[in-house]
PASEBA-1860 file (N, C-alpha, C; in nm, 3 decimals):
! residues 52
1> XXXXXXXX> 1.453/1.964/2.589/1.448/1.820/2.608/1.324/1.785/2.691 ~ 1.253/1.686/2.654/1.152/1.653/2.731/1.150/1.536/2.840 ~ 1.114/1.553/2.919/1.163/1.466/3.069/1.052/1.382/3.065 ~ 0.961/1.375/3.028/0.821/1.270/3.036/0.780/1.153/2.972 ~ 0.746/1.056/3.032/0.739/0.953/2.970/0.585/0.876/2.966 ~ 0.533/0.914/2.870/0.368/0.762/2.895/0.380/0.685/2.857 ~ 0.303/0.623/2.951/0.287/0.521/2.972/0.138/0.483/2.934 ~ 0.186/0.365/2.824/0.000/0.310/2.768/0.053/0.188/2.814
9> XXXXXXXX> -0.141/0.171/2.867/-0.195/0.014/2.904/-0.276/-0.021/2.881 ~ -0.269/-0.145/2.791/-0.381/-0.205/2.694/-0.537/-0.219/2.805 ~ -0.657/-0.213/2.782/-0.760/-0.259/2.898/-0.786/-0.420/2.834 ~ -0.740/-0.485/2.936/-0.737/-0.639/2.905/-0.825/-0.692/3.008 ~ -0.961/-0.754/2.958/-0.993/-0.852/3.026/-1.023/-0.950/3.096 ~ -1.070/-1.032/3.184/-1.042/-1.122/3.261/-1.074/-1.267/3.125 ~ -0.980/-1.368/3.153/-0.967/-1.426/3.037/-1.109/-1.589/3.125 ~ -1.153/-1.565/3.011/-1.305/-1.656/3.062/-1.196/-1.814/3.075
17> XXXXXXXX> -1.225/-1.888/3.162/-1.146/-2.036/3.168/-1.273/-2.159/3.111 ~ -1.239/-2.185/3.036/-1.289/-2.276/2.942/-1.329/-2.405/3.056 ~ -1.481/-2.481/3.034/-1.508/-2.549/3.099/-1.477/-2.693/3.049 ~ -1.462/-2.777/3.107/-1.381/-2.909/3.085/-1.505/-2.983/2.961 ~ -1.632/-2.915/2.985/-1.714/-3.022/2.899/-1.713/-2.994/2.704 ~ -1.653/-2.785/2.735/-1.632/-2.782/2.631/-1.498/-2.773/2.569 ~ -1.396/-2.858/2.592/-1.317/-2.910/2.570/-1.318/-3.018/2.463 ~ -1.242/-3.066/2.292/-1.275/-3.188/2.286/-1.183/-3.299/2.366
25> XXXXXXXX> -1.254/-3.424/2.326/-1.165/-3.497/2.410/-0.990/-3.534/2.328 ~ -0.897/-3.525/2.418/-0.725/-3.515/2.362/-0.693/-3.402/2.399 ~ -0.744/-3.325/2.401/-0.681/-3.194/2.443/-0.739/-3.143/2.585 ~ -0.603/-3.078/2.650/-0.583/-3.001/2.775/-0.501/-2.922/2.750 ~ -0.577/-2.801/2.812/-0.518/-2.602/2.812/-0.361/-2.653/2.952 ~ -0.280/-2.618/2.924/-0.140/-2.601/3.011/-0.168/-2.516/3.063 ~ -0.141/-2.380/3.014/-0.140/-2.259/3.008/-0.167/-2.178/2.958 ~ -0.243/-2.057/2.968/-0.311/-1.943/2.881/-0.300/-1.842/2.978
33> XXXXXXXX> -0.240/-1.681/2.868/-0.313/-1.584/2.943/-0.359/-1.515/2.820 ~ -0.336/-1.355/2.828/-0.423/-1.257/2.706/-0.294/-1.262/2.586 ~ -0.217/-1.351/2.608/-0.051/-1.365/2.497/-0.049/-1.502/2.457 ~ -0.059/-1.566/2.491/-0.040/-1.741/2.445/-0.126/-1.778/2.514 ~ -0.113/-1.912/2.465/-0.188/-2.094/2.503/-0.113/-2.143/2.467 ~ -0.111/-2.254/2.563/0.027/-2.366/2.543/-0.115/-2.519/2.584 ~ -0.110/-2.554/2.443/-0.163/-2.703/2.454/-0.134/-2.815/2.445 ~ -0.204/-2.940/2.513/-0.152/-3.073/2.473/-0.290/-3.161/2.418
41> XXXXXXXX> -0.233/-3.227/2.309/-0.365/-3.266/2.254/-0.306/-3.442/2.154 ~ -0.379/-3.467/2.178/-0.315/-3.590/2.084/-0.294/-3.623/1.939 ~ -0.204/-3.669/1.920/-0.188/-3.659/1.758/-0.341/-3.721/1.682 ~ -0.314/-3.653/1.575/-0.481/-3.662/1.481/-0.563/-3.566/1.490 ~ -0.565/-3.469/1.644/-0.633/-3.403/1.667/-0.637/-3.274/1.597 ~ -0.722/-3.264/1.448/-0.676/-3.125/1.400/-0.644/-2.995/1.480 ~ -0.589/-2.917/1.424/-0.572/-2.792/1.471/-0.602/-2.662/1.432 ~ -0.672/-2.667/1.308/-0.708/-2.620/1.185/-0.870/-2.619/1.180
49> XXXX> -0.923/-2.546/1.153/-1.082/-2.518/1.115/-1.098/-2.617/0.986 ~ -1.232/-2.638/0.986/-1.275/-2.757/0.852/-1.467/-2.724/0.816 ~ -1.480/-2.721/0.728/-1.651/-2.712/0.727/-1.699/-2.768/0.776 ~ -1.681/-2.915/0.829/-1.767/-3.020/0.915/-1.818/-2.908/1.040
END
């Protein structure tokens, strides 16, 4: 029987914090780490990539 256990740990980053200018306007970051973002943004505001 083997008694040992590893342990892996991802090498994660320091997560860069987004500056307010490049932000568009309607949207504000809540919360983010290296697992989610939790946003608020106003309706209309796509969320989706577009060729424009």
């Amino acid at each position: 029987m083997v008694d040992k256990v590893i342990q892996m740990q991802e090498k994660r980053h320091p997560i860069k914090k987004t500056s307010v200018k490049h932000q568009p306007k309607g949207l504000s970051i809540l919360f983010q780490d290296h697992d989610i973002i939790v946003i608020d943004k106003t309706s209309g505001l796509l969320t989706v990539g577009t060729d424009r």
